[in-house]
N, C-alpha and C positions, 0 to 999 in steps of 0.2 A: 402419519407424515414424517419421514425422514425430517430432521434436522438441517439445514442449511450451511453447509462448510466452508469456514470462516480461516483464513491462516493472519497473522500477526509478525511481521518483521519483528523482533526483538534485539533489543542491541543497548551492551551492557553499561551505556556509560548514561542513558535514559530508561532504566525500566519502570520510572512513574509511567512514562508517554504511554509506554503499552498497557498501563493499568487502565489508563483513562479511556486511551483507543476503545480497548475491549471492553470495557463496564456501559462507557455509553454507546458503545455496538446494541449488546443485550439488554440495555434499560427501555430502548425504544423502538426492538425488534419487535413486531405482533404474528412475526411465525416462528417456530423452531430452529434455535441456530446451535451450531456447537462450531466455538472457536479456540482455536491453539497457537502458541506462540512457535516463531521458527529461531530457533536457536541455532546457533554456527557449531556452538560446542558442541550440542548432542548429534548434532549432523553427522559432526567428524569422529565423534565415537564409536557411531552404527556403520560408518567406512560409505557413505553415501555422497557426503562432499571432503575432496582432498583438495581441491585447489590452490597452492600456495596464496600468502598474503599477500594483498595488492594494496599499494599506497596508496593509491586512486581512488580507491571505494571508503564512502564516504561514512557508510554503517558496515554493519556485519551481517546485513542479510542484503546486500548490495545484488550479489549473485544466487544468494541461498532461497530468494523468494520464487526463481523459475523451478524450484521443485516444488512446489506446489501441486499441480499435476500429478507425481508422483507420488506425494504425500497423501492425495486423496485415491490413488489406487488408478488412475487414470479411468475412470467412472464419475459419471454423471458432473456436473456442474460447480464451481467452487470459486470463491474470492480471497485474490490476496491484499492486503493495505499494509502499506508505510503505518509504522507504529506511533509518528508523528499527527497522525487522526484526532477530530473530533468529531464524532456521530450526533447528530442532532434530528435525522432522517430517520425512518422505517425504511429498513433495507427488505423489505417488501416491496416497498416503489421498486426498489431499484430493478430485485429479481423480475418484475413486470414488466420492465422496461427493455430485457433482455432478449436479442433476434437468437433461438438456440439455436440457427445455423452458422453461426460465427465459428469460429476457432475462440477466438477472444476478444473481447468487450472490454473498453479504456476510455475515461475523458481524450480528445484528440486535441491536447495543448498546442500552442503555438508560442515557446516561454521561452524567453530569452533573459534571464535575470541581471541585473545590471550589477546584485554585489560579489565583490572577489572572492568573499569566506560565508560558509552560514553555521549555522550550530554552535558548534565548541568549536571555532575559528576551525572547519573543516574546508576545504580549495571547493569553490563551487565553478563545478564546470558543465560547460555550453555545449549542446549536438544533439542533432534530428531527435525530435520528439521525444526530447526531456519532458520529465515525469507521466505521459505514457503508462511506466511502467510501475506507478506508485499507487495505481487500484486496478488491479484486472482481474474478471470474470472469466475463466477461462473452460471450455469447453472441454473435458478432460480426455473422452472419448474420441474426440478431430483426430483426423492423419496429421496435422500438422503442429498440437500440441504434442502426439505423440512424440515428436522428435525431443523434445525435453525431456531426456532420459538422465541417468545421474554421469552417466559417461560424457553428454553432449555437453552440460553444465559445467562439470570441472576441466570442461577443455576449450568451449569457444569464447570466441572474444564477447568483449562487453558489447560492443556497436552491434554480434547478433543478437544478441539475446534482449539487449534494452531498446533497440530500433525495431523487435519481432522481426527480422528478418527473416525468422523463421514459418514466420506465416507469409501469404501473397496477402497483396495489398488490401482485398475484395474479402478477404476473409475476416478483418477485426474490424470488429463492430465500434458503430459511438455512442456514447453515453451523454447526457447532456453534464453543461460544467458545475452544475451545482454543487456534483455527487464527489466533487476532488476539486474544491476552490479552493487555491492555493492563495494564503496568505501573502498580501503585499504584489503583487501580478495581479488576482483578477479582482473585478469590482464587484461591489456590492450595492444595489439601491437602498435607497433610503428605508430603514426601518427592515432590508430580507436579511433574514437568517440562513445561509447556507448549509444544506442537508449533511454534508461530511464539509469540515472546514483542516485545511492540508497546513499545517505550519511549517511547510516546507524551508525556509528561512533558518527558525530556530524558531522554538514553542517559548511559553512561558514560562516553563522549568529549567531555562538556563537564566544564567542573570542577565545577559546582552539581552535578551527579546521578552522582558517581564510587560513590555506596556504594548506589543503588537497588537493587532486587530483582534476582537472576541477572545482576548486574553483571560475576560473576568469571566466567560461561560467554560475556559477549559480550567480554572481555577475553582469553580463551581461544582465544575465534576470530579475534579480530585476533592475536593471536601467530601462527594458523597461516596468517592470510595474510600476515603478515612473514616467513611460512619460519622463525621461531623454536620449531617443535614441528612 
């Protein structure tokens, strides 16, 4: 069995988040994954992403996670996540849960965040199906992933490529919201633990957001990636 291809936003001003993202990806996977981080630098070394720098983008893999697709050779099936993750789930569910006639497969938000800044006081900004694009399954083989080529990437606008405009409507799939609960937006019942929890806000590794929502289980799993538990 093939391994399960996994890519990772990476962005250098949080590379705990991504340790944590990925460690509790593979602590509570029960099939074969292999996951990788996307790096902007090494993008632009291999002459894959030249896009000039945009104030607007709020990490470094803001545009760099629609190569995805590309990264995995535009074959068979693959997921990309925001490095701001906590994996709590068996992304087992998740691949089960996947129509592989989609193009791509995304929680279908409907987020409207009320604060001005998140992160490291980065502008947090409003439009059609924000965060969308912060877990997607994406079908790599589709005619209409296809069009995410490294040319399409460093040239179209944000609103295509974060709105999938590039897909028809009928083509992306939903996922249920468990699998991308964004911190501080969506609720949680008494005593659930959500499968990937989104700290979309700012995580616990900055100091503004140390006491946010299941702060102490994403501080849990940075202890077991220090080897302190």
């Amino acid at each position: 069995m093939k391994p399960f291809r996994i890519f990772i936003g990476w962005d250098s001003r949080e590379p705990e988040a991504y340790e944590v993202a990925a460690h509790s990806l593979r602590r509570h996977a029960s099939v074969p994954v292999e996951v990788r981080p996307i790096k902007q630098a090494a993008l632009r070394e291999q002459g894959l992403y030249t896009r000039e720098a945009d104030p607007l983008a709020s990490t470094e893999f803001t545009y760099t996670r629609f190569l995805t697709p590309h990264l995995a050779g535009f074959e068979g099936h693959a997921l990309f996540c925001d490095c701001d993750f906590l994996w709590t789930g068996d992304i087992a569910e998740l691949i089960a849960l996947i129509d592989p006639a989609k193009a791509v497969s995304c929680v279908q938000h409907d987020h409207r965040p009320p604060e001005e800044t998140k992160m490291d006081n980065a502008v947090q900004t409003r439009y059609p199906r924000k965060n969308w694009s912060s877990l997607m399954v994406f079908n790599c083989a589709h005619l209409s992933v296809r069009k995410l080529d490294a040319a399409t990437i460093n040239r179209e606008t944000g609103a295509y490529l974060h709105r999938m405009q590039w897909a028809a409507d009928d083509e992306i799939g939903a996922i249920p919201e468990t699998w991308n609960w964004l911190e501080g937006w969506c609720k949680a019942a008494p005593g659930e633990i959500p499968k990937v929890i989104h700290y979309t806000r700012g995580g616990p590794w900055f100091e503004k957001w140390r006491d946010v929502e299941f702060a102490d289980l994403w501080r849990a799993e940075w202890a077991r990636v220090r080897g302190d538990l």
